[in-house]
C-alpha positions, 0 to 999 in steps of 0.5 A: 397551217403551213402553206404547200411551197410552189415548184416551178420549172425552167424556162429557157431561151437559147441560141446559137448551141447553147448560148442563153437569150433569156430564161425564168421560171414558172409553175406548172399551168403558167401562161408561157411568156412568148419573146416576140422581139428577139434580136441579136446582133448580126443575126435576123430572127427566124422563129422558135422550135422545141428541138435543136434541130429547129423541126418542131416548131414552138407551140406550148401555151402553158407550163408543164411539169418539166424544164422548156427549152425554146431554140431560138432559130436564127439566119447570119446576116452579112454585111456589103460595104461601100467604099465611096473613094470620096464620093458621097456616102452609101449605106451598106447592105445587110442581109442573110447569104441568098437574099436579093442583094439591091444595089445603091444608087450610084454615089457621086464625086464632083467632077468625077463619073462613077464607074461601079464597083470594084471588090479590089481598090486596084479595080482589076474584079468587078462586083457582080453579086446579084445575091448575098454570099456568107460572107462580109465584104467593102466594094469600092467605087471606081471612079473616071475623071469628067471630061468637059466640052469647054467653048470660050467667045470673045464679042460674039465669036468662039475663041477657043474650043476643046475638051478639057478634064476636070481641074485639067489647067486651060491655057487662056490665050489673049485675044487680039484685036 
């Protein structure tokens, strides 16, 4: 008794043209393996379509009698840096061109007020993206030096009185009595 060999056909996940994410194969009537957790390296997963134009979405359950291509549709997602210039760190932004960009928290820098973001590190262009551009880009902090009212008593009475920047040398003039 010989057995009747079993044909199967190719299942094939693909991306970005023609690159392959994932394929194998199955008989016709096999249950189609959906991937559910795709994830490329700088892309955000969108869905899958059975055309490379991404119009008909993917919707088999079982396997024909043919070869399955399954277009994996993706978004680029871009990158905003943040260059702290010394001061604390900020966690870049990522996500695709058109999203909601949300800004950081504003860093800090001992004695120093941070003045926003700047796409240049002369400061000439201030950042003012409110949305994701397709592009990857580094913003730097701009930074002023603090400016402190310092007040200095000797028994009970002011001495010395005057504003003073950060690490700015104060010369101290010794009291007479």
């Amino acid at each position: 008794a010989s057995s009747t060999p079993v044909v199967t056909y190719l299942v094939k996940y693909v991306y970005l043209g023609d690159e392959i994410y994932y394929q194998h194969s199955l008989a016709k009537g096999a249950a189609i393996i959906v991937l559910d957790e795709i994830e490329i390296p700088g892309y955000q997963f969108v869905g899958l379509f059975l055309d490379a134009q991404f119009e008909v979405p993917f919707d088999l359950q079982v396997m024909p009698e043919e070869d399955v291509i399954i277009y994996i549709q993706l978004q680029e997602l871009y990158t905003v840096a943040f260059d702290s210039a010394g001061g604390s760190f900020v966690a870049p932004f990522i996500g695709f061109a058109g999203q909601t960009l949300i800004l950081p928290d504003a860093p800090s820098k001992v004695g120093h007020n941070f003045a926003g973001w700047y796409v240049d590190d002369n400061y000439y262009v201030p950042f003012t993206w409110d949305e994701m551009q397709a592009q990857n880009i580094t913003v730097y902090a701009k930074w002023t030096v603090g400016l402190y009212q310092l007040k200095f008593y000797s028994d009970g009475e002011l001495i010395i009185q005057g504003e003073y920047y950060y690490q700015e040398a104060i010369q101290f003039i010794t009291p007479s009595k």
